[in-house]
N, C-alpha and C positions, 0 to 999 in steps of 0.2 A: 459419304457422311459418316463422321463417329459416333458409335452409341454411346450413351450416356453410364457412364462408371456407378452411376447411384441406385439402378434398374432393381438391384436387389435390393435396397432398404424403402423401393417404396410397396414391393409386396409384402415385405415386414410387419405383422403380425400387431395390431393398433396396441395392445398390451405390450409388446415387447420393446415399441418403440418408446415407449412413457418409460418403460423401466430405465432403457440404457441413456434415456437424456437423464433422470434421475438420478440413475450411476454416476454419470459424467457431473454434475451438479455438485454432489456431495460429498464426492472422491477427497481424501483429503491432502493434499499437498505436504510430503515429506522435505523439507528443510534440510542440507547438508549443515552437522553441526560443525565445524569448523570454521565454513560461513559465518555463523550465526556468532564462535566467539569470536572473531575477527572483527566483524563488524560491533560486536558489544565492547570491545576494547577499543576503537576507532572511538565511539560515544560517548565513553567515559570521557577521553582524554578532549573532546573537540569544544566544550564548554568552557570548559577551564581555560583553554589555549586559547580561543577565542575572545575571553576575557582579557586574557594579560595582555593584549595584542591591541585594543581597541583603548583609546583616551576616556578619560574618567568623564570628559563633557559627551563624548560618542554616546557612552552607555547610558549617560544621561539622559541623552535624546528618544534614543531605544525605548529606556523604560515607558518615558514620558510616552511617545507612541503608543506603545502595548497598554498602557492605561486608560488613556483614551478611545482605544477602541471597546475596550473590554465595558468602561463607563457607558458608552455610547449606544451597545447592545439594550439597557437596561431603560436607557432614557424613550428611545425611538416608541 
């Protein structure tokens, strides 16, 4: 039978284990900026492109959609 791989974090110290789920919690996530302009120039252009693409009665329907829910919140 295999022991269990985890053997040492449950003799792990009850402070030490608050600290490092803490750690891991609040760690902050570094973003690759290159990423980040790539995809913020995807964004710019995907509204607009989207736009010209879609019929004037399309977007109509849209709005009319997005209005009515947004109404809808307010009345319930």
């Amino acid at each position: 039978m295999q022991e269990r791989l985890s053997k040492e974090k449950l003799s792990e110290d009850l402070n030490a284990t608050a600290f490092r789920i803490v750690k891991q919690a609040t760690s902050e996530h570094v973003k690759n900026p290159a990423a980040v302009a790539l995809g913020r120039l995807g964004g710019l252009k995907g509204g607009k492109a989207r736009a010209e693409k879609l019929s004037a009665k399309r977007r109509k329907e849209i709005a009319q959609k997005a209005a009515k829910v947004r109404w809808n919140k307010f009345i319930q």
